[in-house]
Steps between C-alpha positions, in 0.01 A plus 500: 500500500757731570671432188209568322423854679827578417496436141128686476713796728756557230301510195296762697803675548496528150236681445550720744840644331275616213277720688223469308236767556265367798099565377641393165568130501424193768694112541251257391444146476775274685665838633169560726563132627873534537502829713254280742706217513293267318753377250787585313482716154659455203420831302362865643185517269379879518194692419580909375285764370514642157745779576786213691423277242546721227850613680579157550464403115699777392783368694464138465236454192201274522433087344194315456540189630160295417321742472614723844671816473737559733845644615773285601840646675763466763616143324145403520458527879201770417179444297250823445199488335197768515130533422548379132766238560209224479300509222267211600421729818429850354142469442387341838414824679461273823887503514635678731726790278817600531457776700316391736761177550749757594293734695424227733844357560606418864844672538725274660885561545416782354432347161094455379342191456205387322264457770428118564166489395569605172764285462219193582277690211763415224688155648085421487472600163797403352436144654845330435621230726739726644245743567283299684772382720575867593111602549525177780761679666345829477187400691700298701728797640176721491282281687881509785547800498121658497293267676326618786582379890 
């Protein structure tokens, strides 16, 4: 375990040397399960507003990888996509947007993170094994850390 928190720690680290703009981006995905222990990440996956996003293409360009947009840099360790990264998801108004995503972030060590129910919204939706494995531990370290006494 410690190894693990370590290892989430340091690619956290990371993202903190690029001082992104706070109100303009939040970790999603495994980050929002790494910061709270839950299991180790691989990749920072990101959500940014049109005006980081925009900054962030100019300096690292964007690819389409089946069919997602999206902005890959530091050697890969960093993944950002925004509100039109998904094309399967644009017309669902029921999505949460972009904005919103970020707007709600819990700000932990000083970095923001999708909040954790959103997080269960698209590991719900996008209904991979891996996916459902992490919406277990979500409610699992909810139901700890929120039940009543």
């Amino acid at each position: 375990m410690d190894e693990m928190i370590k290892k989430n720690q340091q690619k956290f680290s990371e993202i903190k040397k690029l001082n992104l703009p706070l109100g303009q981006y939040a970790i999603t995905g495994s980050g929002a399960l790494g910061i709270r222990n839950l299991r180790e990440i691989g990749d920072i996956d990101i959500i940014v507003d049109l005006e980081l996003w925009n900054t962030l293409a100019k300096k690292y360009g964007v690819i389409d990888e089946n069919g997602i947009k999206k902005i890959v840099f530091l050697n890969g360790l960093i993944e950002a996509f925004q509100e039109d990264s998904f094309y399967t998801m644009k017309k669902d108004h029921s999505v949460p947007s972009i904005t919103a995503r970020i707007n709600q972030a819990d700000i932990i060590q000083g970095l923001p993170f999708e909040s954790l129910e959103h997080v269960l919204y698209f590991k719900r939706t996008m209904g991979r094994e891996k996916d459902l494995n992490d919406v277990l531990m979500i409610e699992a370290w909810q139901k700890d850390h929120f039940s009543e006494t």
